[in-house]
C-alpha positions as CSV (number, residue, x, y, z in Angstrom):
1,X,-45.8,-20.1,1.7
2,X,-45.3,-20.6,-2.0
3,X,-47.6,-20.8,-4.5
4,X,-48.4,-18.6,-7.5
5,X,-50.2,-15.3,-6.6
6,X,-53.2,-14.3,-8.1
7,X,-54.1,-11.1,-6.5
8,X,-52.9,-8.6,-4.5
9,X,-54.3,-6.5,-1.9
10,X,-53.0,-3.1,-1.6
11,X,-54.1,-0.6,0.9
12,X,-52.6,2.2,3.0
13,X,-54.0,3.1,6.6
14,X,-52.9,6.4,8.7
15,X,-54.1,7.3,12.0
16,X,-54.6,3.4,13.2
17,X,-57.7,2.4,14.7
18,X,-58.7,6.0,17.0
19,X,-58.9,8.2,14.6
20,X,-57.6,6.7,11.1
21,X,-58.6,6.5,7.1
22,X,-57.9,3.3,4.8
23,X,-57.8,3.0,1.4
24,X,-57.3,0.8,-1.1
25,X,-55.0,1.3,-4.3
26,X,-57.4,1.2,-6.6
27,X,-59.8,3.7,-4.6
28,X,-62.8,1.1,-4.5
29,X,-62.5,1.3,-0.7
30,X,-62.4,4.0,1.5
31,X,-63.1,4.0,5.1
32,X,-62.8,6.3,8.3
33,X,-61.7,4.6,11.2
34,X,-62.8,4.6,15.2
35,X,-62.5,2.1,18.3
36,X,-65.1,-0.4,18.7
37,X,-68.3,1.3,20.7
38,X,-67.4,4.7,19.1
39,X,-70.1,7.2,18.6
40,X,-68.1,8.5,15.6
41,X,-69.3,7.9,12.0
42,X,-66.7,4.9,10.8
43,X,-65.8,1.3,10.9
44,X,-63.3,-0.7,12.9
45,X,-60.6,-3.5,12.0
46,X,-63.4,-6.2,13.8
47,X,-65.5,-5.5,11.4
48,X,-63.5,-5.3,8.5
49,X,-62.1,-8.7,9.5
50,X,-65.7,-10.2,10.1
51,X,-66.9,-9.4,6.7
52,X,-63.5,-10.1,4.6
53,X,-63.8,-13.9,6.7
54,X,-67.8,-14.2,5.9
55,X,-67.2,-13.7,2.1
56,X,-64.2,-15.6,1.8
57,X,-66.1,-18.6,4.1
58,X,-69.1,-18.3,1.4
59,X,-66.6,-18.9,-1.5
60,X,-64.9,-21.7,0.1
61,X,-68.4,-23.4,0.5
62,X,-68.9,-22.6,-3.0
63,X,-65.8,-24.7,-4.2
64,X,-66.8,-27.4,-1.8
65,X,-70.2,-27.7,-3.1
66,X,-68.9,-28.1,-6.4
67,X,-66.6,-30.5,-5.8
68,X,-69.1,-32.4,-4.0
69,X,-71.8,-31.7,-6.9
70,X,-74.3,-30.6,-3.8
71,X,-76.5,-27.5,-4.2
72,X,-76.5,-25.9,-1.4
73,X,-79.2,-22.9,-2.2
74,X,-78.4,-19.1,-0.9
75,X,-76.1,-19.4,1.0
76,X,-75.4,-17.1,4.0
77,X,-72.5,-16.7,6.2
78,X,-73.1,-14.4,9.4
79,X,-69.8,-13.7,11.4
80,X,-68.9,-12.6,14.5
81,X,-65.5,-11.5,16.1
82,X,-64.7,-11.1,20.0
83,X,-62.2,-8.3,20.5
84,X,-60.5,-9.9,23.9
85,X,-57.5,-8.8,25.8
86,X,-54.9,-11.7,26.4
87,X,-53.1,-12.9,30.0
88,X,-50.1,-10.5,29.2
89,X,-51.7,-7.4,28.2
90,X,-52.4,-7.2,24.9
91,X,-55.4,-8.5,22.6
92,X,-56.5,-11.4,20.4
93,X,-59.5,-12.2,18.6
94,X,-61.9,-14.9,18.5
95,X,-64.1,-15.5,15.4
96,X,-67.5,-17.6,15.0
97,X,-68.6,-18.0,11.4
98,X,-72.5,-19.3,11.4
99,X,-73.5,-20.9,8.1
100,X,-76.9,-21.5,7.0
101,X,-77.2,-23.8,3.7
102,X,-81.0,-23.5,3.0
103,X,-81.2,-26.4,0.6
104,X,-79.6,-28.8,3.1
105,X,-80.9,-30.7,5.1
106,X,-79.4,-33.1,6.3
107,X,-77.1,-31.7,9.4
108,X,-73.9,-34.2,8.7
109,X,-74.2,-33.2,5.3
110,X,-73.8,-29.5,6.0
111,X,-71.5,-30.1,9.1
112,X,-69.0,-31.7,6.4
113,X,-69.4,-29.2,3.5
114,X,-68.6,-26.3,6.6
115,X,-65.6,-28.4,7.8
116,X,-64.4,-29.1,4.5
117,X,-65.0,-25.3,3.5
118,X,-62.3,-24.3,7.2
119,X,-59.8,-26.4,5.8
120,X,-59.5,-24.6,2.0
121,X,-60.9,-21.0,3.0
122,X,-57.6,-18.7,2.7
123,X,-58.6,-16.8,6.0
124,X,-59.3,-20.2,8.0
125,X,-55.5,-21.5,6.4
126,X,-54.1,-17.5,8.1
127,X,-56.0,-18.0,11.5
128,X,-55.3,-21.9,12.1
129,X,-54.1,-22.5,15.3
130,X,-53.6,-19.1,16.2
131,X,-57.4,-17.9,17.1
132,X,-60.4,-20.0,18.4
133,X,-62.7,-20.4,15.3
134,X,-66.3,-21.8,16.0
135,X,-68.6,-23.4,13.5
136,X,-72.4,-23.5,12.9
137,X,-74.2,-25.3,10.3
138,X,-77.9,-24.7,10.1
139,X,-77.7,-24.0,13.7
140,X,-75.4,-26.9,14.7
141,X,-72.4,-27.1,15.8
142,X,-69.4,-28.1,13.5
143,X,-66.5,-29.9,14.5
């Protein structure tokens, strides 16, 4: 991929996902990390993930809305991500991002501004064709 970068993530994780710590460069994030289910205070990758998707989706709507001159109220973006084992042993994830876009109503209207939002949102460009991603709109399903 080329393009001209405008930010760049840094972060540094020891220990993996049993018993670990991340951190970012600039020390705004710091996090202790344990398995999914873990009674242990921390967080885990899924979650991570499910959060960095859910604010990036939001954004994406954001630009779509403008571009489309729509006001689409508060939006909210709640996200959920299946930790599954694959057919040869290993794992994959599966992601379903549910939007709600209070000042729409009109459900083709928000099934659109969702389905344009998968196509420019930087995490839905990384995961295309590589996970199952399912869409909601106001309840409804998109695409």
């Amino acid at each position: 991929m080329s393009g001209k970068v405008i930010y760049t993530a840094e972060a540094r994780v020891t220990g993996g996902r049993i018993a670990g710590h991340g951190s970012t460069s600039d020390g705004a994030l710091e996090v202790e990390l344990r398995p999914p289910g873990s009674e242990e205070t921390g967080t885990n990758p899924e979650q991570l993930f499910a959060v960095g998707y859910a604010a990036c989706f939001e954004s994406a709507i954001a630009v779509i809305a403008r571009r489309e001159n729509v006001d689409t109220g508060e939006v909210s973006v709640d996200s959920e991500v299946d930790l599954q084992t694959t057919e040869n042993r290993g794992f994959g994830i599966a992601v379903r991002l549910n939007v709600s876009l209070p000042d729409i109503s009109d459900p083709a209207l928000a099934g659109r501004i969702v389905a344009a939002a998968h196509e420019v949102c930087p995490y839905s460009q990384a995961t295309q064709g590589n996970i199952e991603v399912g869409l909601t709109a106001n309840g409804e399903p998109v695409g």
